[in-house]
Rosetta silent file (secondary structure, phi, psi, omega in degrees, C-alpha in Angstrom):
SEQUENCE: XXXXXXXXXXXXXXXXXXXXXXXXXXXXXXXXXXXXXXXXXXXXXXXXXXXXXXXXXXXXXXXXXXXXXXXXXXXXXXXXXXXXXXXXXXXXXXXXXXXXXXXXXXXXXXXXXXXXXXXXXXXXXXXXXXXXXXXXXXXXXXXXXXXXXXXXXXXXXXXXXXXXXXXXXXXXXXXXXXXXXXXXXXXXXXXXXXXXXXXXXXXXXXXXXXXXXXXXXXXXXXXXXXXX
SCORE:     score description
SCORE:     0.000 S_00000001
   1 L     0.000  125.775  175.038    6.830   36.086   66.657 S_00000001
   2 L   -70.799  176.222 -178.398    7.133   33.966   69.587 S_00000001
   3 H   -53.020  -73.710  175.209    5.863   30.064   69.778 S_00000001
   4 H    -3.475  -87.251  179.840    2.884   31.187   71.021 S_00000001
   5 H   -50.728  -17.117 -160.325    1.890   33.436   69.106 S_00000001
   6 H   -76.450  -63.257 -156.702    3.011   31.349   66.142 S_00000001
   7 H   -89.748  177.958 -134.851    0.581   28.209   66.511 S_00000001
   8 H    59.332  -93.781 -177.779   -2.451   30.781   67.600 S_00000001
   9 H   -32.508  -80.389 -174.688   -1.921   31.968   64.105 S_00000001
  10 H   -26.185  -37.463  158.738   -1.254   28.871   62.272 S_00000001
  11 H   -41.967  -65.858  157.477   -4.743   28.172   63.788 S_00000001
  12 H   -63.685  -32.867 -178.347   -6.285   30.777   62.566 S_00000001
  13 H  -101.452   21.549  166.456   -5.551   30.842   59.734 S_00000001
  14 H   -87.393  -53.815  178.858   -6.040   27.178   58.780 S_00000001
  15 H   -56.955  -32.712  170.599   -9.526   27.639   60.092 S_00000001
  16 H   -66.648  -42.225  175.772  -10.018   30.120   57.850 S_00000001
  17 H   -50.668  -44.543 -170.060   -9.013   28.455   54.688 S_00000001
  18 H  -112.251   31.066  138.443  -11.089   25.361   55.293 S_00000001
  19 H   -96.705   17.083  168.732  -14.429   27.432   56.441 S_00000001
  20 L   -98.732   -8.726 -175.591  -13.918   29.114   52.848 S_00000001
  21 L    72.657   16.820  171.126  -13.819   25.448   51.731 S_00000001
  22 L   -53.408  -33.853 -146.275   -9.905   25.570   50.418 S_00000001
  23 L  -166.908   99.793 -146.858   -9.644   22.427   51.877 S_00000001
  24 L   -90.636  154.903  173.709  -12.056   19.567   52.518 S_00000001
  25 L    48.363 -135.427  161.939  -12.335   17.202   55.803 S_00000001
  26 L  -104.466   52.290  175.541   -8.816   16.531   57.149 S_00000001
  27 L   -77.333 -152.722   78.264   -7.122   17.563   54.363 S_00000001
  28 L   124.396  166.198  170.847   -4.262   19.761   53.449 S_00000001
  29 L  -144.619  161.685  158.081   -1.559   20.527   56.186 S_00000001
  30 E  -143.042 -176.754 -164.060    0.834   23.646   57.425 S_00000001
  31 E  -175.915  138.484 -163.171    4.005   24.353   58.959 S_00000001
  32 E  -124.722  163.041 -169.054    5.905   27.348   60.342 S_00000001
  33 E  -135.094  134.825  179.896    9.503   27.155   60.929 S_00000001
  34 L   -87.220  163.901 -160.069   10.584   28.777   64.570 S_00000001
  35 L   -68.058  -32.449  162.561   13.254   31.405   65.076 S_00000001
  36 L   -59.380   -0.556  174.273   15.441   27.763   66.393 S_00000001
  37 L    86.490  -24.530  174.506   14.911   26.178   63.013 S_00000001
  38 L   -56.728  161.104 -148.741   12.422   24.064   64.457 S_00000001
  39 E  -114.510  164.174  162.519    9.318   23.416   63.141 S_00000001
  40 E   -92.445  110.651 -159.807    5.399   23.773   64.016 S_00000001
  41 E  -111.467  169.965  170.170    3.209   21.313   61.829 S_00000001
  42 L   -96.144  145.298 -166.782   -0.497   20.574   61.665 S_00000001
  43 E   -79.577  140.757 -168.941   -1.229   16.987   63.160 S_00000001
  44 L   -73.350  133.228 -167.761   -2.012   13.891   60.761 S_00000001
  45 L    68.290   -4.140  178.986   -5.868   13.585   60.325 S_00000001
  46 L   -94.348  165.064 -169.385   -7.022   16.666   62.140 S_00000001
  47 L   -98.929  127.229 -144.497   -9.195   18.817   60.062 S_00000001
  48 L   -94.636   61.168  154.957   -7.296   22.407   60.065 S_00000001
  49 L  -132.132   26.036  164.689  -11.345   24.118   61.202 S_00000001
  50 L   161.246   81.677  156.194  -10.285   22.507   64.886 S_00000001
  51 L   -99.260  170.746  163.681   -7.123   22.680   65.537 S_00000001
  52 L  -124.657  113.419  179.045   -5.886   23.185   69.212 S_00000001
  53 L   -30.335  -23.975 -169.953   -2.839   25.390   69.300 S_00000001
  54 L   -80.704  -40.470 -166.394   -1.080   23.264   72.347 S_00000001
  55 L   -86.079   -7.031  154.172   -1.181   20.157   70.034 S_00000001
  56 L   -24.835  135.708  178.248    0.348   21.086   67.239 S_00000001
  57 E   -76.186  126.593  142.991    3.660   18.517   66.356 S_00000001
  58 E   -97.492  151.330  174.980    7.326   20.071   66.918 S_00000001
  59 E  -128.870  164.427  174.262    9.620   18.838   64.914 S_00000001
  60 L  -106.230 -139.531 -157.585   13.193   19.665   65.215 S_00000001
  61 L   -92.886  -34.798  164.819   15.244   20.205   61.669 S_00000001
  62 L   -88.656   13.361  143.513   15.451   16.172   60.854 S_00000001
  63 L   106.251   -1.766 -148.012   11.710   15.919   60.925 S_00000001
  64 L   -93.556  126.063  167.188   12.020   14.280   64.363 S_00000001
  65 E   -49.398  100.034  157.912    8.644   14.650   66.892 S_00000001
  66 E   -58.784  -61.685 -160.032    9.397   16.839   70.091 S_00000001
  67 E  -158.764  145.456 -173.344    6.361   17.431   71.188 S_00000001
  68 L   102.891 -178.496  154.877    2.846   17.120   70.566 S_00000001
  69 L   -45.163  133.701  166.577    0.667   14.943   67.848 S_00000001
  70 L   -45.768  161.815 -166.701    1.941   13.321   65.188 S_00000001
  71 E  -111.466  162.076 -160.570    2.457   15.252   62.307 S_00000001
  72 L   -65.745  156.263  174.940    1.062   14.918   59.075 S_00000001
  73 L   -60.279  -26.065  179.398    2.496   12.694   56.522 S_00000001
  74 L   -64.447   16.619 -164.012    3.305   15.119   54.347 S_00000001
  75 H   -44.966  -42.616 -145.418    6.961   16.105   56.409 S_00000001
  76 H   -91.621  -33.221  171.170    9.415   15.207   53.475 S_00000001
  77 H   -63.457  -35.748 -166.724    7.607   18.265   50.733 S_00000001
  78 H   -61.266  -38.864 -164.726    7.463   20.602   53.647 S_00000001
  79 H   -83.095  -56.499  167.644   11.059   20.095   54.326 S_00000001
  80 H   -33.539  -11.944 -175.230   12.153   19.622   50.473 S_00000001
  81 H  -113.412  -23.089 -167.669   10.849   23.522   50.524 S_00000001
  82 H   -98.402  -13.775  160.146   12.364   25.131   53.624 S_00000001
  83 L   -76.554  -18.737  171.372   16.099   23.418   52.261 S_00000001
  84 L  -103.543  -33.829  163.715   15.630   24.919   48.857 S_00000001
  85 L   -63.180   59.248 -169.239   13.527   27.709   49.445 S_00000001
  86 L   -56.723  130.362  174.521   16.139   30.521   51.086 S_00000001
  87 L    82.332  -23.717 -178.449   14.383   32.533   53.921 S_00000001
  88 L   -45.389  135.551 -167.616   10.914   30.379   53.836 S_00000001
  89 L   -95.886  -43.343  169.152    9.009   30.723   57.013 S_00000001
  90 E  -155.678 -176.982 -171.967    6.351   28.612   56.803 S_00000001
  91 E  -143.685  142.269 -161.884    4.960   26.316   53.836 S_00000001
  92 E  -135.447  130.099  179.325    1.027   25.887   53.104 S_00000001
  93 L  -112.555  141.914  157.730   -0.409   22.584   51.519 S_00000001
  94 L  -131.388 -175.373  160.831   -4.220   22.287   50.466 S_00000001
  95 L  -104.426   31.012 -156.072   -6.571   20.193   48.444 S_00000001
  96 L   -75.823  134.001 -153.354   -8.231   23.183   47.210 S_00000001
  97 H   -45.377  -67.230  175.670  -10.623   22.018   43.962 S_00000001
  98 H   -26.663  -78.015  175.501   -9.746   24.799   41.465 S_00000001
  99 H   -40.817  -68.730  178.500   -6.074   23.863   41.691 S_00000001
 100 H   -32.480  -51.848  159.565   -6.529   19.909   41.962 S_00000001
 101 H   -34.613  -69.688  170.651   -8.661   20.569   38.597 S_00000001
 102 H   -33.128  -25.076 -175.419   -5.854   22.587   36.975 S_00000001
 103 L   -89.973  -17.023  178.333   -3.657   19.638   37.666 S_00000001
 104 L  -122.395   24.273 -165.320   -5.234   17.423   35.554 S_00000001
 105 L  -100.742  125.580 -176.960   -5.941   19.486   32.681 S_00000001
 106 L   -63.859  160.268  155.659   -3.801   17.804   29.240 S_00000001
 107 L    82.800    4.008 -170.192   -1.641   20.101   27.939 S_00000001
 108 L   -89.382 -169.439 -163.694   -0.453   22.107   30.578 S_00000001
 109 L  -119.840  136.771  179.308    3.286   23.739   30.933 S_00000001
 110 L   -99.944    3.765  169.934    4.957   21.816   33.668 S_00000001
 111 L  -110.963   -2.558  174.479    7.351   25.032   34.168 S_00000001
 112 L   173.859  104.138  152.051    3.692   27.478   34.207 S_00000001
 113 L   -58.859  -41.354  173.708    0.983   25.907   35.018 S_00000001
 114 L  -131.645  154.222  166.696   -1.063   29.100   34.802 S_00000001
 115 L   -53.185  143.018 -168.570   -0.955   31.782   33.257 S_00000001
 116 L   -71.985   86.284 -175.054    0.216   35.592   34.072 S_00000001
 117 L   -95.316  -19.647 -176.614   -3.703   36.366   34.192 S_00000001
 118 L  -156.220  139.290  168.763   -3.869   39.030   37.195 S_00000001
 119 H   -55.393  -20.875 -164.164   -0.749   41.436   38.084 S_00000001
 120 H   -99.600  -56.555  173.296   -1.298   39.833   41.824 S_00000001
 121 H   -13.610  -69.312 -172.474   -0.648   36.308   40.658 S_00000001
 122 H   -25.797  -83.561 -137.840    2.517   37.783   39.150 S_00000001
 123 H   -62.953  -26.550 -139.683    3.474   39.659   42.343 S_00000001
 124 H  -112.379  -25.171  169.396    2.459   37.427   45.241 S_00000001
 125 H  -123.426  -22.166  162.787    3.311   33.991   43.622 S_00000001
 126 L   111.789 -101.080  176.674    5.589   34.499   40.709 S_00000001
 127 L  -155.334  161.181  175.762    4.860   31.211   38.908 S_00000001
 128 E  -115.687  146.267 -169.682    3.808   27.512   39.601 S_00000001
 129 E  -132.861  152.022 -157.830    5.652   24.852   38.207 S_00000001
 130 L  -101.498  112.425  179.678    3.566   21.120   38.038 S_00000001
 131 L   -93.500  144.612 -161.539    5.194   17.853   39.940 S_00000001
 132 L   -82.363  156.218  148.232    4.368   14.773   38.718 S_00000001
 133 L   -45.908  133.033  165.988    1.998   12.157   40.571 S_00000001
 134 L  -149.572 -172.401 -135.098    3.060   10.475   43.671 S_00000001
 135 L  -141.835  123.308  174.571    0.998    8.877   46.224 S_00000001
 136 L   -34.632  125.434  150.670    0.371   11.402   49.352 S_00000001
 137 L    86.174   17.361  147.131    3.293   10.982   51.915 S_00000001
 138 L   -49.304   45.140 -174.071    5.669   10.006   49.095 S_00000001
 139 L    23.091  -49.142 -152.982    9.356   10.493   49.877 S_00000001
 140 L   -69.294  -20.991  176.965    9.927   10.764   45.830 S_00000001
 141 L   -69.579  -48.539  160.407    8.013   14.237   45.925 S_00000001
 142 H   -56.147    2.909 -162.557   10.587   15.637   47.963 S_00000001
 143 H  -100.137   -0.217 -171.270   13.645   14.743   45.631 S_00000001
 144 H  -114.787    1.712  133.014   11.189   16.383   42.727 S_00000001
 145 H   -22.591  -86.647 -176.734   10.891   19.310   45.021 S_00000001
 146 H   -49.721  -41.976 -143.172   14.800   19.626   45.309 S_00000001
 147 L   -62.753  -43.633  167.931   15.134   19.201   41.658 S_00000001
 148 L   -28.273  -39.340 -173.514   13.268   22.518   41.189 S_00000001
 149 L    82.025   38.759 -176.177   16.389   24.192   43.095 S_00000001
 150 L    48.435   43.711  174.881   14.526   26.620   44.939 S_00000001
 151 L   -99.630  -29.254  169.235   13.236   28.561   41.572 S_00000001
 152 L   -88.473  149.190  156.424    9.598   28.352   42.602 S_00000001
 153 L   -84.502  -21.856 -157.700    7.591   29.371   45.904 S_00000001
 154 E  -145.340  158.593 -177.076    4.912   27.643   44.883 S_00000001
 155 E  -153.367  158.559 -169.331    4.359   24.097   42.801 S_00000001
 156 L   -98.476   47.089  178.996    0.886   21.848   41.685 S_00000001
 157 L   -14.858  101.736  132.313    1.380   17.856   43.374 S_00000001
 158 L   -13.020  124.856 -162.306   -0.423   16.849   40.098 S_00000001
 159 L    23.344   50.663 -145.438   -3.797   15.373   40.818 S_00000001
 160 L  -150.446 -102.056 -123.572   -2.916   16.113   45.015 S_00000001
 161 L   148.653  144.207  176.290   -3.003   19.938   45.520 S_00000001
 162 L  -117.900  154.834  173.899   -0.996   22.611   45.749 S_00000001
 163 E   -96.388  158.638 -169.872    1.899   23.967   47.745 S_00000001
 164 E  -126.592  136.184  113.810    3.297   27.361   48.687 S_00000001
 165 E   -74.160  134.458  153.080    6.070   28.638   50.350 S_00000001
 166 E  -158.649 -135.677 -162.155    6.662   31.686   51.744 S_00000001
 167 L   -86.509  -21.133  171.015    8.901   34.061   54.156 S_00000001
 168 L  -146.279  173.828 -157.741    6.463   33.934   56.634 S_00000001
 169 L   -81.816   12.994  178.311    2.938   32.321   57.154 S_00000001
 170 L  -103.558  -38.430  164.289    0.744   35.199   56.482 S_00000001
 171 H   -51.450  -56.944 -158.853    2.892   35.301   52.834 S_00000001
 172 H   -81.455  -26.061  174.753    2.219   31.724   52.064 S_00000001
 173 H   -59.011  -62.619  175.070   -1.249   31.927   52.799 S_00000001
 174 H   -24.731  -70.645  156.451   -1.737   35.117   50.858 S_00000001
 175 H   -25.708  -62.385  162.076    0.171   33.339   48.180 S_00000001
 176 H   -60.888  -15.670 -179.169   -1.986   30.531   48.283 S_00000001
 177 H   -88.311  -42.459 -171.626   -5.439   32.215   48.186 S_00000001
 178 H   -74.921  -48.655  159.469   -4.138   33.868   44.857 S_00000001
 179 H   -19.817  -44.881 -150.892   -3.148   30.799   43.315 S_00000001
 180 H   -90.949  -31.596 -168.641   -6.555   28.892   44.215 S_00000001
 181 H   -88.038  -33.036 -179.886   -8.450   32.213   42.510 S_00000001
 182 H   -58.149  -64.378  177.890   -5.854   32.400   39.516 S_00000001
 183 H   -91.836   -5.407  150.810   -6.856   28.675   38.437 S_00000001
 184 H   -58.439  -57.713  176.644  -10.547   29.374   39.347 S_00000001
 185 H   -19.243  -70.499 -166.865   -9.953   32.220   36.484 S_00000001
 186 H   -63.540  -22.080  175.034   -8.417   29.763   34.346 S_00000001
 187 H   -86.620  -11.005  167.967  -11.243   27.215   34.521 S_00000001
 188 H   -97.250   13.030  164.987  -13.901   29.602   33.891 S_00000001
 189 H  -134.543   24.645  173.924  -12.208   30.789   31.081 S_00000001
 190 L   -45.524  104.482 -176.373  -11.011   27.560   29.647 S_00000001
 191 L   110.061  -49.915 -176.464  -11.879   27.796   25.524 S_00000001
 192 L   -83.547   19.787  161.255  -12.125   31.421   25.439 S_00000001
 193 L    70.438   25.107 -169.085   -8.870   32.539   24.189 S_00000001
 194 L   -37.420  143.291 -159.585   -8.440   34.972   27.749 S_00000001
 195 L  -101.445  102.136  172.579   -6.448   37.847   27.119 S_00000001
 196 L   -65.508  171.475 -160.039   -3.286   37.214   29.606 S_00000001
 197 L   -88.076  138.195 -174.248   -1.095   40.254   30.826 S_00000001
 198 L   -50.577 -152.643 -112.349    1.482   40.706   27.902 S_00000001
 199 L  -179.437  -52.400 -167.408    5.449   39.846   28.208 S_00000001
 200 H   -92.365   -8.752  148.680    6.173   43.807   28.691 S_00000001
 201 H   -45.043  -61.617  139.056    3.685   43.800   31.319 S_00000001
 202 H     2.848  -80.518  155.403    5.169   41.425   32.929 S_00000001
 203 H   -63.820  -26.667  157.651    8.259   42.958   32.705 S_00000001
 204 H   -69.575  -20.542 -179.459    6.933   46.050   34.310 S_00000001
 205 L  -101.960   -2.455  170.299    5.673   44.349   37.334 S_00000001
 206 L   -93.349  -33.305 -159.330    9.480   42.585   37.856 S_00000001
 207 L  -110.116   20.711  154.667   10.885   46.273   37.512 S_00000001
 208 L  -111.264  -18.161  159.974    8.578   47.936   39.403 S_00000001
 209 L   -58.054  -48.480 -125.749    8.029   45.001   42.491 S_00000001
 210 L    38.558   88.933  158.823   11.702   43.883   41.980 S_00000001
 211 L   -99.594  146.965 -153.678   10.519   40.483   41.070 S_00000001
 212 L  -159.622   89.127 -131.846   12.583   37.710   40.137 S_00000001
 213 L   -97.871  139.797  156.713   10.292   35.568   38.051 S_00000001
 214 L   -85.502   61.834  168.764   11.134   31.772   37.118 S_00000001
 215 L  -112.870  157.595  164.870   10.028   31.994   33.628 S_00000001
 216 L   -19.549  164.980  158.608   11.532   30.629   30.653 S_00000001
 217 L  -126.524 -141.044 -176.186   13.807   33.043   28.997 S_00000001
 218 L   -90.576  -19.125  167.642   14.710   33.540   25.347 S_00000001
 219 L  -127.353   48.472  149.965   16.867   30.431   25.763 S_00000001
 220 L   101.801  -24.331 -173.533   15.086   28.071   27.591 S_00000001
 221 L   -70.971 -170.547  172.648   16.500   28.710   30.462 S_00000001
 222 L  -142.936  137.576 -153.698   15.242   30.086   34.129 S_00000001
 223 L   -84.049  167.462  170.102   15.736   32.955   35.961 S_00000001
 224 L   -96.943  120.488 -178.989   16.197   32.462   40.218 S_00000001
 225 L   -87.338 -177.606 -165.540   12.815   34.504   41.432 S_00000001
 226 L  -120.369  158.841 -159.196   12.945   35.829   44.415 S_00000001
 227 L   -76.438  142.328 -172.466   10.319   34.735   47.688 S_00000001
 228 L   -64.701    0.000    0.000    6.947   35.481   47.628 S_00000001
């Protein structure tokens, strides 16, 4: 996809997300990585239901402005995901409620956050793994980011929102819309004992997808999944 075409999309589909209400005010940000490794970002403070494709921030690969608005604060997760994250294309941040909730819920697994509740969770994001609080536009989130190693596409900023990567920006969205309905699920079924898709389910949707799931294993350990 040429530049062009590239922030035209990123447009659209930002607009879409926050007239569905994924993402309130001028929250949440995105960012597409160009066939030159440089990158296309959403601008700090604009609200992504009016963006204008020419103003979009380039950055080149050390975060540095080329051209355009500044770019959202958020530089150092986006980047912590496209250095760990082999082949990611673009990376998608929101505020979206469902999640933000989910983040602050006691008791949760900070290596799966939610549960394998729908086969398209499974397939499209794999698993989520839960980052501790930091304060928006924290440096410290990317080094907790790295730490992951690339084993997730997608992770929960703990009382923030969550992020996705994936290989290209039509993935990460996708990816991100199932997440946001995957922890509505879990909050309306919070208490009721839900009956999640089994372990050999599971394993049927890795061998019949080829999925390459970052869950625990019998010894604790984690497999390397493969990009959403």
């Amino acid at each position: 996809m040429n530049e062009n075409s590239l922030r035209e999309q990123i447009c659209m589909f930002s607009r879409s997300l926050f007239e569905r209400g994924l993402t309130p005010g001028s929250s949440g940000n995105v960012s597409a990585r160009l066939a030159d490794g440089t990158l296309l970002m959403t601008p700090t403070n604009a609200s992504m239901g009016f963006l204008d494709p020419a103003r979009l921030s380039r950055l080149d690969q050390d975060g540095r402005l080329l051209s355009g608005d500044p770019p959202t604060k958020e530089i150092p997760l986006h980047q912590a995901l496209y250095e760990t994250r082999h082949g990611a294309g673009a990376v998608v941040h929101l505020h979206s409620a469902h999640s933000v909730a989910v983040s602050m819920l006691p008791g949760i697994d900070p290596r799966a956050v939610l549960q394998p509740l729908t086969p398209y969770y499974m397939m499209r994001v794999g698993q989520t793994a839960l980052i501790p609080y930091h304060r928006p536009g924290d440096a410290a989130v990317a080094g907790a980011i790295r730490a992951l190693a690339g084993r997730y596409s997608s992770v929960l900023l703990a009382n923030h929102g969550p992020v996705v990567a994936g290989r290209d920006l039509e993935a990460a969205v996708y990816a991100m819309e199932e997440l946001e309905e995957t922890a509505r699920l879990t909050l309306m079924l919070r208490g009721l004992n839900p009956r999640a898709l089994t372990r050999a389910q599971v394993e049927d949707l890795v061998a019949s997808f080829h999925l390459d799931l970052p869950c625990p294993d019998a010894d604790g350990g984690e497999a390397q999944p493969a990009l959403t």
